[in-house]
C-alpha positions in Angstrom: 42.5 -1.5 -68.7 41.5 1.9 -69.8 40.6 4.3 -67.1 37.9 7.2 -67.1 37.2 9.9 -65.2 33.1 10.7 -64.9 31.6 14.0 -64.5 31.4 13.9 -61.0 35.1 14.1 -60.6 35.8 10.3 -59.3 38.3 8.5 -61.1 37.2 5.2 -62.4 40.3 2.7 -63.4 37.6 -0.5 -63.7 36.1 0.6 -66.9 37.2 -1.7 -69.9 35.7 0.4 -72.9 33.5 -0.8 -75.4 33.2 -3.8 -76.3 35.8 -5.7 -78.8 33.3 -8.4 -79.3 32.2 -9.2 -83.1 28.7 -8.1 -83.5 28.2 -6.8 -80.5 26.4 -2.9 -80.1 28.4 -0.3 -80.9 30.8 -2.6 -82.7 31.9 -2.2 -86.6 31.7 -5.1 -89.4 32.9 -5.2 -92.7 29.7 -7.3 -94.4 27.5 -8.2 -98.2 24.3 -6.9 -97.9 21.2 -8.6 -100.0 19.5 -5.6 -100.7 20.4 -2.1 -101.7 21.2 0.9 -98.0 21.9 4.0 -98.4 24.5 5.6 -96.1 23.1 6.8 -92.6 20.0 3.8 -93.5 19.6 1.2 -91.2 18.7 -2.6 -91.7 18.7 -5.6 -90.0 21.2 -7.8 -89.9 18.8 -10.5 -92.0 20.1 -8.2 -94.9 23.8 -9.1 -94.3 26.3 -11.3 -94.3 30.0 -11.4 -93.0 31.8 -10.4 -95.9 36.2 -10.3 -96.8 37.8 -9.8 -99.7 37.8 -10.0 -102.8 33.9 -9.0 -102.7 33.3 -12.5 -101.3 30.3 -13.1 -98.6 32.1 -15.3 -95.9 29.9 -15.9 -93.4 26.3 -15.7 -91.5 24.2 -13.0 -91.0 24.7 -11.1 -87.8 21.9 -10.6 -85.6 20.9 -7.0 -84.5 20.1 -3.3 -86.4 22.9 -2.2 -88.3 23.7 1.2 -89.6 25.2 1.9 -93.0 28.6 4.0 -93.3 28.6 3.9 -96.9 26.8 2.5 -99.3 25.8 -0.1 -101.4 24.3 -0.3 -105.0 23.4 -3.9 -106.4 21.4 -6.8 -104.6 22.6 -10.0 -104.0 25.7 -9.9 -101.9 27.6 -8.4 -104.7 28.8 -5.2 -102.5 30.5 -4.4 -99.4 31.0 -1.6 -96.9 31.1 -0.9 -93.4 28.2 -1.1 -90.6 27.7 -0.3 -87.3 25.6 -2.2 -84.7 22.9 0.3 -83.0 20.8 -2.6 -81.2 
């Protein structure tokens, strides 16, 4: 259990943090992506797929807006990097 302490001063020990939940907002993925994003870009998750390695697409698309933290170069699930869920 992590604990917090807000602005106001009060010490909160019932905070659990963000979530650990694949896919969910604010979360991280390792995924393919069908179309070419730029870093910073975001997409939906439509454009992505689960991905491991060796540059293998694993899995479904998540559902949400994702934003790119590197890049990718070729279409057709042929690259991988990291995303972050914003929504």
């Amino acid at each position: 259990m992590a604990s917090v302490i807000r602005g106001d001063d009060n010490f909160d020990s019932s905070s659990t943090g963000p979530s650990t939940t694949a896919g969910a907002v604010g979360t991280y993925g390792f995924f393919a992506s069908n179309v070419i994003i730029t870093e910073g870009s975001t997409t939906a998750g439509s454009n992505l797929q689960f991905a491991g390695s060796p540059r293998l697409a694993t899995g479904n698309a998540p559902s949400g807006t994702w934003r790119c933290m590197g890049k990718t170069y070729r279409t057709g699930y042929s690259d991988l990097t990291v995303f972050v869920r914003v929504s």
